[in-house]
Backbone as CSV, one residue per row, in Angstrom:
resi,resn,N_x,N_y,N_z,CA_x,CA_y,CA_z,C_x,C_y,C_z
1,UNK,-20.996,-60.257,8.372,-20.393,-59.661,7.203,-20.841,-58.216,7.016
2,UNK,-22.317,-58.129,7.255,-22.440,-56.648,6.727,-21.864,-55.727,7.919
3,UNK,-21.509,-55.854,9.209,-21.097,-55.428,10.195,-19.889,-55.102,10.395
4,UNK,-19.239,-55.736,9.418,-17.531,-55.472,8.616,-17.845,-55.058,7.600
5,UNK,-18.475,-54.515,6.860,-18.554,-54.100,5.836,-18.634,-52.390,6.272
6,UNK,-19.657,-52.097,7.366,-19.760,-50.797,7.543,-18.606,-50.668,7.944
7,UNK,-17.850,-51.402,8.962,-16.875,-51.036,9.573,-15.966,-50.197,8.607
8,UNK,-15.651,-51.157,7.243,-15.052,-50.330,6.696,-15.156,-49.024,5.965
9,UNK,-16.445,-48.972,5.726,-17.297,-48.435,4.828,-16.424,-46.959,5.881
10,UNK,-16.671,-46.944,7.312,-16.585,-45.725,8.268,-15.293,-45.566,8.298
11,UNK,-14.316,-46.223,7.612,-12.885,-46.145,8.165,-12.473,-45.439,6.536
12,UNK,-13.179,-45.936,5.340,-13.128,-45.388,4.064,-13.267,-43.735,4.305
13,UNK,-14.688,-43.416,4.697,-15.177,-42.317,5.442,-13.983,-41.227,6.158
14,UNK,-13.518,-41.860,7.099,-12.816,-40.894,8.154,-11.651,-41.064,7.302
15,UNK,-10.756,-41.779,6.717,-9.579,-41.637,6.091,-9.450,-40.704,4.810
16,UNK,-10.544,-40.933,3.978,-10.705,-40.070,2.799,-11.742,-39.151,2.603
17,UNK,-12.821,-39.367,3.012,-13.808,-38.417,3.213,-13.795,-37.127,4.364
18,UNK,-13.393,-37.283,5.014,-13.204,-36.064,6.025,-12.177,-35.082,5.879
19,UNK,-10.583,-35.543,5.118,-9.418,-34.781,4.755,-10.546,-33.986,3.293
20,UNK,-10.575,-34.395,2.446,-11.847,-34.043,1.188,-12.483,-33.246,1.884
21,UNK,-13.394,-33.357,3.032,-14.702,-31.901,3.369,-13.485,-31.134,3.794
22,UNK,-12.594,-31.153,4.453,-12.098,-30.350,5.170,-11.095,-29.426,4.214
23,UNK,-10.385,-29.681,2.851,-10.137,-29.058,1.586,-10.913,-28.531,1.401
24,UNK,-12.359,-28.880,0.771,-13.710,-28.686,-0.115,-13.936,-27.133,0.674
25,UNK,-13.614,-27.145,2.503,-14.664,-26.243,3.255,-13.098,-25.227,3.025
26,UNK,-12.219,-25.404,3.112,-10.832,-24.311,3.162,-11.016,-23.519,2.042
27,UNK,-11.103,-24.524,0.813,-11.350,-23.670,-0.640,-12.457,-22.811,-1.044
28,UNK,-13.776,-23.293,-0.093,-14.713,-22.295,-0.541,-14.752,-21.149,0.687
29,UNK,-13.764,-21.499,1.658,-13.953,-20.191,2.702,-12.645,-19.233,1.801
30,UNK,-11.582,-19.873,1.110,-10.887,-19.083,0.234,-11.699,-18.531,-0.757
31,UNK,-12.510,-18.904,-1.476,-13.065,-18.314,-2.213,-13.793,-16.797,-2.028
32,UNK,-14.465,-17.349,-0.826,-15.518,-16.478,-0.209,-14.580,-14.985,0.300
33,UNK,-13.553,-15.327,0.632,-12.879,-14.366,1.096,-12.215,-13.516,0.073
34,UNK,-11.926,-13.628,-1.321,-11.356,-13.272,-2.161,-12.403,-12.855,-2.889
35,UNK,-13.520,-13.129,-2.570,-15.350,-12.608,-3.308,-15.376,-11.355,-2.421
36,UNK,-15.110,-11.307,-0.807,-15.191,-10.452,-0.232,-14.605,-8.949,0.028
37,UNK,-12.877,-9.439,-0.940,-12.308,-8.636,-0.905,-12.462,-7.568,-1.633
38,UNK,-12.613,-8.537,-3.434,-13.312,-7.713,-4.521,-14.156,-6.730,-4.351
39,UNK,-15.138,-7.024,-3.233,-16.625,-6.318,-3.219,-16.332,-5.008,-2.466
40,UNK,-15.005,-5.272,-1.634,-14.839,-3.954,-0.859,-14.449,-3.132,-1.943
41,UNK,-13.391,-3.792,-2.871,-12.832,-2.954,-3.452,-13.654,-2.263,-4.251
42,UNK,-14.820,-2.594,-4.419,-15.681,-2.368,-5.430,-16.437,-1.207,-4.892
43,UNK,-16.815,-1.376,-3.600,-17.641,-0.248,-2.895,-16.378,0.873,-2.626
44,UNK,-15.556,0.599,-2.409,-14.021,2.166,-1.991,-13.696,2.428,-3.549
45,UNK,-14.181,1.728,-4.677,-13.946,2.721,-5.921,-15.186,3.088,-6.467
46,UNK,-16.113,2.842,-6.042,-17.622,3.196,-6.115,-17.595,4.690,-5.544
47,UNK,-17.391,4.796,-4.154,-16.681,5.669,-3.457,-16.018,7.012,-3.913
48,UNK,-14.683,7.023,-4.486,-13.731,7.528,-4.825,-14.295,7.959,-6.423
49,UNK,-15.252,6.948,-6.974,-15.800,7.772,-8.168,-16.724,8.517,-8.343
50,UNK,-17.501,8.480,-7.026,-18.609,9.103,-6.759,-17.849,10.901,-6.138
51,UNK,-16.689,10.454,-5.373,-15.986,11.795,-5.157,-15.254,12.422,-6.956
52,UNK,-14.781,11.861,-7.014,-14.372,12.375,-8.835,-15.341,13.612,-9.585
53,UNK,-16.689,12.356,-9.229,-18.031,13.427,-9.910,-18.122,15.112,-9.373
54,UNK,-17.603,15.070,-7.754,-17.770,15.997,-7.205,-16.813,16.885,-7.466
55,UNK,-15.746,16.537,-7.739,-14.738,17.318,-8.414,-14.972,17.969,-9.537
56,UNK,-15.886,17.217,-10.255,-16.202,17.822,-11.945,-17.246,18.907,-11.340
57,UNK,-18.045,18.591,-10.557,-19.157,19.134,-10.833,-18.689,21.004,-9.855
58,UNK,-17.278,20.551,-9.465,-16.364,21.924,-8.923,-15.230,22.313,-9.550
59,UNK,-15.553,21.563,-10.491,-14.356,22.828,-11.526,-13.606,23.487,-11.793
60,UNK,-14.418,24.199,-11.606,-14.020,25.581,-11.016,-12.415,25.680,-10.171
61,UNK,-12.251,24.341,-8.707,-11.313,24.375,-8.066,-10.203,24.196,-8.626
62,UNK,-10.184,23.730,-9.437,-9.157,22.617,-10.137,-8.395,21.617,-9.670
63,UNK,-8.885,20.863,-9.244,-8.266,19.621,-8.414,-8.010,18.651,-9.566
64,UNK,-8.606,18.663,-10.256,-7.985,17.448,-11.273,-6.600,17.704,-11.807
65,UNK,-5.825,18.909,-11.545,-4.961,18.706,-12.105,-3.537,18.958,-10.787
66,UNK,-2.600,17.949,-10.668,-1.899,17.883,-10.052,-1.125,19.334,-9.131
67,UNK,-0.892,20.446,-9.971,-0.497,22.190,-9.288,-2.025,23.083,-9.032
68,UNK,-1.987,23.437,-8.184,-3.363,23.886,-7.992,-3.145,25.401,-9.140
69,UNK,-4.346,25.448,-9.524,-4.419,26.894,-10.418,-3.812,28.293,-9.787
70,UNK,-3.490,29.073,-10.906,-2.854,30.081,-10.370,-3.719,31.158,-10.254
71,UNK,-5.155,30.898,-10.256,-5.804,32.376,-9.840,-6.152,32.143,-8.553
72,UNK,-6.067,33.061,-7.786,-6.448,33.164,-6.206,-7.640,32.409,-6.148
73,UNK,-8.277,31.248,-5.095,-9.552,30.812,-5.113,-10.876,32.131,-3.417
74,UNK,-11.807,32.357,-4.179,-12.584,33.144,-3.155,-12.772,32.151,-1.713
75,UNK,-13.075,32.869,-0.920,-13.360,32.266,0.611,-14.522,30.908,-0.177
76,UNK,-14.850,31.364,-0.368,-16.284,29.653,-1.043,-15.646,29.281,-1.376
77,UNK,-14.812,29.452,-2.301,-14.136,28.053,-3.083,-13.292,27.606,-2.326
78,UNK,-12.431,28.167,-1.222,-11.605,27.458,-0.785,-12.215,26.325,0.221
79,UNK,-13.647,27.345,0.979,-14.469,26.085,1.744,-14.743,24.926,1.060
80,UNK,-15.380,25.225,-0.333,-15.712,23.618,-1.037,-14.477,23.204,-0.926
81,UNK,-13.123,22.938,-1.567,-11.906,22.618,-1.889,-11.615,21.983,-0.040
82,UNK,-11.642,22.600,0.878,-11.697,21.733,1.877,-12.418,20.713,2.455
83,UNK,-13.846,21.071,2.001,-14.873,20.059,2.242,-14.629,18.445,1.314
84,UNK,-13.809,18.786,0.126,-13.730,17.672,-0.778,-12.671,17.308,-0.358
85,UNK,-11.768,18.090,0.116,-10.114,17.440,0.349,-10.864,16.601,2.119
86,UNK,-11.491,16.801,2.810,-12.028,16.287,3.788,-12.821,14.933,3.347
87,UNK,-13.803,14.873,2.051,-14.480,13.934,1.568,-13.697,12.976,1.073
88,UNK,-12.735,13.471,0.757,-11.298,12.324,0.225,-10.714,11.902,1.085
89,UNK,-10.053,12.274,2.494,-9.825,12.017,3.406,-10.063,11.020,4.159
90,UNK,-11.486,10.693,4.206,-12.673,9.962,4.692,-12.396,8.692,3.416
91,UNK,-12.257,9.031,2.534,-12.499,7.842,1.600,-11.240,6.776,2.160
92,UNK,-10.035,8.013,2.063,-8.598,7.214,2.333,-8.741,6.436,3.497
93,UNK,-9.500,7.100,4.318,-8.971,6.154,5.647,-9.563,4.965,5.275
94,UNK,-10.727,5.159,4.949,-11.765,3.883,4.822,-10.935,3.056,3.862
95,UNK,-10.393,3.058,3.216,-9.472,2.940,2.095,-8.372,1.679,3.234
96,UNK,-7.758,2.732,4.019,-6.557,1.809,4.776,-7.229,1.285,5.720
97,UNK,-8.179,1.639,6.286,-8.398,0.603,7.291,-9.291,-0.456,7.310
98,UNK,-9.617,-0.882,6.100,-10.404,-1.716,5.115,-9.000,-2.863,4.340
99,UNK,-8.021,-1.768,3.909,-7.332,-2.614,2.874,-6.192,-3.121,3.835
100,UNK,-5.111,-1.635,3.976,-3.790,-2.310,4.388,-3.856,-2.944,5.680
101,UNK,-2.077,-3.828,5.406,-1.914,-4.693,6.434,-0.864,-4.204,6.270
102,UNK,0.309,-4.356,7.299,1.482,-4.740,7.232,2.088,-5.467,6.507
103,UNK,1.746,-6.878,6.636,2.039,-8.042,5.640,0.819,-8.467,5.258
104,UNK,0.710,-7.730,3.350,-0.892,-8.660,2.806,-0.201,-9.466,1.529
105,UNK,-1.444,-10.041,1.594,-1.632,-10.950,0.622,-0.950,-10.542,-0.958
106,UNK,-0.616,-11.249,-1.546,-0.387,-10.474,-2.978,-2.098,-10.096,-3.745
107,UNK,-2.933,-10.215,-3.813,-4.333,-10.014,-4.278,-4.561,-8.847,-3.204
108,UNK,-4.105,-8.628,-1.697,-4.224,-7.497,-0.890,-3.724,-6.195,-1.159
109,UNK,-2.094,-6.770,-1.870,-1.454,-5.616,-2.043,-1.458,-5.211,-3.372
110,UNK,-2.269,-5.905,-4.352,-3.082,-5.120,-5.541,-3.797,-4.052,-5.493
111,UNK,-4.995,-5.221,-4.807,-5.872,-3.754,-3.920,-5.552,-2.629,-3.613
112,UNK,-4.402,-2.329,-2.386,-4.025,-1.729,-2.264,-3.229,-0.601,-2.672
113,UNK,-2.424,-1.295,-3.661,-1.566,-0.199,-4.683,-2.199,0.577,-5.112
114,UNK,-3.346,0.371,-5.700,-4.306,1.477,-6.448,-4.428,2.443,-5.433
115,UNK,-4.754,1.933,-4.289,-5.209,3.092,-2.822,-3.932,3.900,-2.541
116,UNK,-2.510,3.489,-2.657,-1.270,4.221,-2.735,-1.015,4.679,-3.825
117,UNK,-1.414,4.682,-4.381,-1.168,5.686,-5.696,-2.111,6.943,-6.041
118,UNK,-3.336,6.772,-5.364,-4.182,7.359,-5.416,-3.723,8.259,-4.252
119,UNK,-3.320,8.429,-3.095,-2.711,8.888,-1.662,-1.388,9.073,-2.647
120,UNK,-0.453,9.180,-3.227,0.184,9.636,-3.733,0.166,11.371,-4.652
121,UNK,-0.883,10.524,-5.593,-1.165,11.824,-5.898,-1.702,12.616,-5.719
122,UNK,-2.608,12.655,-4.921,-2.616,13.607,-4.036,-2.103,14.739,-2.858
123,UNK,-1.482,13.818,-2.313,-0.040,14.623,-1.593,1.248,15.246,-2.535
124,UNK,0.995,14.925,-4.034,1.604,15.313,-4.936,1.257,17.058,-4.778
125,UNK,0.007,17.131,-4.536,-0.641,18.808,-4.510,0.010,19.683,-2.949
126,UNK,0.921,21.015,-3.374,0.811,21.550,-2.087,-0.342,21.851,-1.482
127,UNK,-1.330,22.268,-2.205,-2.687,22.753,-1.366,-3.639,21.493,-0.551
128,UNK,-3.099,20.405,-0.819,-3.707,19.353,-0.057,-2.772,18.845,0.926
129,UNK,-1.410,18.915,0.774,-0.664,18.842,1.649,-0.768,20.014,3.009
130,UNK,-0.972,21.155,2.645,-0.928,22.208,3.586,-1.875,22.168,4.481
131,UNK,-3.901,21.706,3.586,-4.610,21.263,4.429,-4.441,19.976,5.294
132,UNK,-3.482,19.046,4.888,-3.537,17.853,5.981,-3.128,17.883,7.487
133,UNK,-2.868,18.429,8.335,-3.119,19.049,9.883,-4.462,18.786,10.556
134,UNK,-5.172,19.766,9.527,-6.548,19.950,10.394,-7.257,18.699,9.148
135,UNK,-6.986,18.510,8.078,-8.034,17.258,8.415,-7.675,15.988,9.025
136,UNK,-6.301,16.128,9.225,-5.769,14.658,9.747,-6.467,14.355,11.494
137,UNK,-6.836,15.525,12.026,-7.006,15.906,13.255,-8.461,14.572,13.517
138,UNK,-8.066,13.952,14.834,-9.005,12.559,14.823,-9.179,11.467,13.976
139,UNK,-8.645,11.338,13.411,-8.121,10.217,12.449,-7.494,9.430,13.129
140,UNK,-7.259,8.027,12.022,-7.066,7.034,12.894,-5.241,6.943,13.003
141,UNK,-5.088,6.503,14.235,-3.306,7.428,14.056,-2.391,6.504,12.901
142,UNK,-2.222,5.020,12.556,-1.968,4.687,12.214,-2.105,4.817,10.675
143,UNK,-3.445,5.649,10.451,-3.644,6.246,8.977,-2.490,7.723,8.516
144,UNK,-3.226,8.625,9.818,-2.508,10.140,9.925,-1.186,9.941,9.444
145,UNK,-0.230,8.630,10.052,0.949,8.719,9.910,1.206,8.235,8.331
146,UNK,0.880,7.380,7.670,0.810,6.753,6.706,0.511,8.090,5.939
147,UNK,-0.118,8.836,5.800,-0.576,9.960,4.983,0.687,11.082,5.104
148,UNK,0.835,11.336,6.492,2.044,12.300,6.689,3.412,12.028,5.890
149,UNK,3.559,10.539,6.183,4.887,9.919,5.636,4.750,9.656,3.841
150,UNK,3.717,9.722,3.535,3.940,9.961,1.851,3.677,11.975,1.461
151,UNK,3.200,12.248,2.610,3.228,13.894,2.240,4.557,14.297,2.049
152,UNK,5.472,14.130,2.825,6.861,14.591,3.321,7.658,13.826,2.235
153,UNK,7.311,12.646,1.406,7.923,12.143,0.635,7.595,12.848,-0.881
154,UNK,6.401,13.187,-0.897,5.671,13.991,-2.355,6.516,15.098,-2.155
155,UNK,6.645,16.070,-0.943,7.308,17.353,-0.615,8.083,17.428,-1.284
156,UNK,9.619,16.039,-0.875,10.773,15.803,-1.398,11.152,16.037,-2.489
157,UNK,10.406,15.054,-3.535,10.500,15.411,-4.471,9.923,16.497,-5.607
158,UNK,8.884,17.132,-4.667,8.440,18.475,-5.386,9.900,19.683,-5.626
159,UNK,10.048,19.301,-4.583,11.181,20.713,-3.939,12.396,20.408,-5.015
């Protein structure tokens, strides 16, 4: 009797207990992955706010505001203004080649929107558009193009 008893006890086991771990282990590797995603997002706007600061603390350039200022900027300022449009650059890629997919997730392409909108307005600026050449130069090509193809679209509708 007790020898039929395990028997079943193992057939209870493999019929209902193993479909159960094998949910239990899907849902917490879903979890884990949607913990993981957050955290990127968390470090690329950690990122991007830490560049913001650098913007304030340059002023002077006027990048916060969508038309670049109308007083001529000196040889320095235009170097900082490239060095940051370069520091942003760096963020973006890290940005796409962290976030986008082709086909993501809807929680992916949350993420993401913020990162296209942010690459939006920016290419909204001629003076960041004009520098994108030489900073696009070694980049990852699949980014370069993604950046080019919303430049030429900001253009559009500037013009």
């Amino acid at each position: 009797m007790a020898l039929e008893t395990w028997e079943l006890l193992s057939y209870v086991v493999t019929v209902v207990g193993l479909p159960f771990a094998i949910v239990v282990f899907l849902w917490e590797q879903r979890k884990e992955r949607l913990a993981d995603e957050e955290e990127l997002h968390q470090r690329l706007s950690a990122a991007y706010t830490d560049f913001l600061k650098l913007v304030l603390d340059n002023a002077d350039l006027q990048l916060l505001r969508r038309q670049p200022g109308e007083l001529p900027l000196s040889d320095e300022q235009q170097e900082r203004r490239f060095a940051l449009f370069g520091i942003l650059i760096s963020i973006f890629e890290q940005a796409f080649v962290m976030v986008y997919e082709p086909a993501m997730s809807r929680q992916r392409q949350r993420l993401w929107q913020n990162w296209a909108d942010y690459i939006e307005d920016w290419c909204a600026r001629p003076d960041f558009r004009a520098a994108l050449p030489e900073l696009l130069r070694g980049e990852d090509e699949a980014f370069a193009a993604y950046i080019r193809d919303t430049a030429v679209r900001a253009a559009e509708v500037a013009a």
